[in-house]
TIVOLO-926701 format. One record per residue (C-alpha): residue in three letters; x, y, z. Coordinates in steps of 0.2 Angstrom, whole numbers. Example, Ala and Ser with C-alpha at 12.3 -4.5 7.8 and 13.67 -1.06 7.14 Angstrom:
REM TIVOLO-926701
node nuba: ALA&xx: 62&yy: -22&zz: 39
node nuba: SER&xx: 68&yy: -5&zz: 36
REM end
This chain:
REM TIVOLO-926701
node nuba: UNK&xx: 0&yy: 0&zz: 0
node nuba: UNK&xx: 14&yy: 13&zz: 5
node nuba: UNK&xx: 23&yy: 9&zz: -11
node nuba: UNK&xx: 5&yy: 13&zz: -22
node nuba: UNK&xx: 4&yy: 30&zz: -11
node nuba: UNK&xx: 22&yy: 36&zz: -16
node nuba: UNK&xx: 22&yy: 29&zz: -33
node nuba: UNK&xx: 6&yy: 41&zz: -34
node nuba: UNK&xx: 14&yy: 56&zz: -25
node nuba: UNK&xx: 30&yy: 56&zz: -37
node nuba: UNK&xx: 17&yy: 54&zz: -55
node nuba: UNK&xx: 8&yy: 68&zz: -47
node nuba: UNK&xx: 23&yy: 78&zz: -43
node nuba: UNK&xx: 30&yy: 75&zz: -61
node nuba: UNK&xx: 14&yy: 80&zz: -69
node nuba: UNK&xx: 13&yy: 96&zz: -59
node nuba: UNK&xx: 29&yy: 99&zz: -64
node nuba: UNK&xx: 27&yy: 97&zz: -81
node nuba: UNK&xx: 10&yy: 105&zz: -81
node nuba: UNK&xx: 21&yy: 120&zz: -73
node nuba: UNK&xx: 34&yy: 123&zz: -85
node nuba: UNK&xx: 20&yy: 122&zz: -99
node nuba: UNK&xx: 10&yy: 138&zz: -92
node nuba: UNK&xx: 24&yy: 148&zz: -89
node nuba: UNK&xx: 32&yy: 154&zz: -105
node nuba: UNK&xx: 46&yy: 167&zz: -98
node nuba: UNK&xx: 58&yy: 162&zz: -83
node nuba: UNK&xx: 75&yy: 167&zz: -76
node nuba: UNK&xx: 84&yy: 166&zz: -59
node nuba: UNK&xx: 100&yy: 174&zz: -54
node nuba: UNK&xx: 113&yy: 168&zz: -43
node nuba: UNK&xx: 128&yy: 181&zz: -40
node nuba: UNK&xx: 144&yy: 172&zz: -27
node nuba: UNK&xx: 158&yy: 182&zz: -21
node nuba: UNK&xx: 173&yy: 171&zz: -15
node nuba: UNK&xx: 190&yy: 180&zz: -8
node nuba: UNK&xx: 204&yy: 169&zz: -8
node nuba: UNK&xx: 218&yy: 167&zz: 5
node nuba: UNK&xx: 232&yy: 179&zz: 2
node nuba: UNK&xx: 245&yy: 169&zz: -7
node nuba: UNK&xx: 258&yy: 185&zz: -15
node nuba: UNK&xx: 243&yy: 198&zz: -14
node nuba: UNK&xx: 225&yy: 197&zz: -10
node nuba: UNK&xx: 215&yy: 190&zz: -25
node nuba: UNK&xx: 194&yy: 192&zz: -27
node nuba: UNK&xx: 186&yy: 181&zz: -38
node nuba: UNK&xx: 169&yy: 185&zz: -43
node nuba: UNK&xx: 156&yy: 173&zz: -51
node nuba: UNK&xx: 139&yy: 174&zz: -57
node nuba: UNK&xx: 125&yy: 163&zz: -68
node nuba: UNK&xx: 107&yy: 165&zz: -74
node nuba: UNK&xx: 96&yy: 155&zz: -83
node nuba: UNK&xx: 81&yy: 161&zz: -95
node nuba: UNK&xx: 66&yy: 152&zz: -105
node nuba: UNK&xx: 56&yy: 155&zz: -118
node nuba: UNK&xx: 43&yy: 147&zz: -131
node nuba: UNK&xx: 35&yy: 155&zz: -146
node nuba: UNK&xx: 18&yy: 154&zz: -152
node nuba: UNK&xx: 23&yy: 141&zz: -166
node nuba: UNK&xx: 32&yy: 131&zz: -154
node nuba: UNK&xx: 48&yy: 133&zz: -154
node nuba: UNK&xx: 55&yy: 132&zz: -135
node nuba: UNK&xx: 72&yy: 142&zz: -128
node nuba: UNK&xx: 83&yy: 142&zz: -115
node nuba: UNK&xx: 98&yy: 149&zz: -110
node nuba: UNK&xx: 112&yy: 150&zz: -96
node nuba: UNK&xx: 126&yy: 162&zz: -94
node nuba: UNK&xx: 140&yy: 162&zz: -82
node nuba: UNK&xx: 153&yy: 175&zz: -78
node nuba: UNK&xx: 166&yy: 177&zz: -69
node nuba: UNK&xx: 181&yy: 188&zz: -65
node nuba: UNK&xx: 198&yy: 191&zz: -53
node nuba: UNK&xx: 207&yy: 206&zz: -46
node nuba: UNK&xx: 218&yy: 205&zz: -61
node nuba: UNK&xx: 203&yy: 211&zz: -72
node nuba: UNK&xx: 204&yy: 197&zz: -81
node nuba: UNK&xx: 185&yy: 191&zz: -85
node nuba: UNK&xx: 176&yy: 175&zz: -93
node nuba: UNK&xx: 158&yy: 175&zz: -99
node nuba: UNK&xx: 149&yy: 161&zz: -105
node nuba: UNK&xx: 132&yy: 160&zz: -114
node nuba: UNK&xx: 125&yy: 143&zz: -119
node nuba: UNK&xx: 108&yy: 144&zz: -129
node nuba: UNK&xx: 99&yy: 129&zz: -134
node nuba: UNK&xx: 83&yy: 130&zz: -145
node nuba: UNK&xx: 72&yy: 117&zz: -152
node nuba: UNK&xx: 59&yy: 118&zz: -167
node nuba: UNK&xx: 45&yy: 106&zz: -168
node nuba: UNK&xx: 41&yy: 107&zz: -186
node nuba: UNK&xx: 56&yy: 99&zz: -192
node nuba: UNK&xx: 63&yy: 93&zz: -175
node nuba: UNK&xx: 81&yy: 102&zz: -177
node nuba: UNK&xx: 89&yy: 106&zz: -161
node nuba: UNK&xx: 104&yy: 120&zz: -161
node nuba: UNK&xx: 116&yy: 125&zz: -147
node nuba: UNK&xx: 125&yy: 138&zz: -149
node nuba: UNK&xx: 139&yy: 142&zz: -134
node nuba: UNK&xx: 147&yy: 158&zz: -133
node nuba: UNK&xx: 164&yy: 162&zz: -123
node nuba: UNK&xx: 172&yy: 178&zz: -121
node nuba: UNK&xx: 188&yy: 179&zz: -111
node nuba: UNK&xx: 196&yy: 198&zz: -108
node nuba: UNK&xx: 215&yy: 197&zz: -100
node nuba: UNK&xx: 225&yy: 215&zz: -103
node nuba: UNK&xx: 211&yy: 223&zz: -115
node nuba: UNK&xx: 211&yy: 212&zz: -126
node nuba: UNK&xx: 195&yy: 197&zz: -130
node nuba: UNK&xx: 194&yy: 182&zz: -137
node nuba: UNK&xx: 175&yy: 176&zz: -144
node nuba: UNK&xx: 173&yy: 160&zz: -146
node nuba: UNK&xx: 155&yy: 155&zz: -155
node nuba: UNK&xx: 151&yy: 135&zz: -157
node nuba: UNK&xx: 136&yy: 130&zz: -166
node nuba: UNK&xx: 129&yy: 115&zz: -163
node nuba: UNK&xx: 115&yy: 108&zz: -175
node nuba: UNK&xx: 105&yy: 90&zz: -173
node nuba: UNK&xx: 91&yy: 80&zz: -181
node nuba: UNK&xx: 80&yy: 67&zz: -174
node nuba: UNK&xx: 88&yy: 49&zz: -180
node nuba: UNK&xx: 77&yy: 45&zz: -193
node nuba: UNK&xx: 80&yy: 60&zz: -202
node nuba: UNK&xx: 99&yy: 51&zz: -205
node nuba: UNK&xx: 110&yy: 66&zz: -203
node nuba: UNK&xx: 125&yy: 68&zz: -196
node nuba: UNK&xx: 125&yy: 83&zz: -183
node nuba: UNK&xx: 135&yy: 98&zz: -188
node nuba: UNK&xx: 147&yy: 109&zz: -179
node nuba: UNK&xx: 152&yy: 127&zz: -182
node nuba: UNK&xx: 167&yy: 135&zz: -174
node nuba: UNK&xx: 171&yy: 151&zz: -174
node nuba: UNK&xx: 183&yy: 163&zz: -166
node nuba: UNK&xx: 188&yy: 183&zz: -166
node nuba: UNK&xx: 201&yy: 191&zz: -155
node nuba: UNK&xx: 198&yy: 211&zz: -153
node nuba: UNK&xx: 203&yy: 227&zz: -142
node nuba: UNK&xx: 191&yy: 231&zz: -131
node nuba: UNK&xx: 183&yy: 247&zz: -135
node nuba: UNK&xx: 190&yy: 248&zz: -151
node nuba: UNK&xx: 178&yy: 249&zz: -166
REM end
């Protein structure tokens, strides 16, 4: 008896759950940690951030995001953006992750493209690469 009563509480927790992230269409939380480090020459902060979004379109088509940064008391700083985005209509799912690092003025962007197909569509998934190095602030 006890296991029918908590087999039925965990279906009915995963169909509230499921029946929750189908009503909401827009989302995001944000989570911000400071850690200072022991002194080892000279003091060093290190800073750390993340948030996540979600979104969905009237034709389907379901969004969601997560970035992450985070930064030292060199002023050396890494953000990371990782979009993943699914379309029904043809079952294609692309994830695109975005890192920029900044040491001494100058960034490096990295973009990788990710692309998949459901199995019986018989395609091999695709990857795109693609890096830039720039000043900051230059144009």
């Amino acid at each position: 008896m006890t296991r029918f009563l908590l087999a039925g509480a965990a279906a009915f927790g995963l169909m509230t759950g499921a029946a929750m992230a189908q009503s909401s269409s827009h989302s995001s939380t944000t989570e911000q940690t400071t850690t200072v480090m022991p002194p080892v020459s000279a003091p060093s902060t290190a800073t750390q951030s993340t948030s996540i979004g979600r979104g969905a379109t009237p034709d389907g088509d379901q969004t969601a995001t997560a970035a992450a940064s985070s930064g030292d008391s060199s002023g050396a700083t890494t953000r990371t953006t990782i979009t993943n985005t699914s379309y029904p209509l043809n079952g294609e799912i692309r994830s695109t992750k975005t890192t920029t690092t900044v040491a001494n003025g100058v960034a490096t962007e990295t973009v990788t493209t990710t692309t998949t197909w459901p199995a019986s569509d018989m395609r091999e998934p695709s990857v795109e690469v693609a890096t830039r190095t720039y000043v900051v602030g230059a144009k």
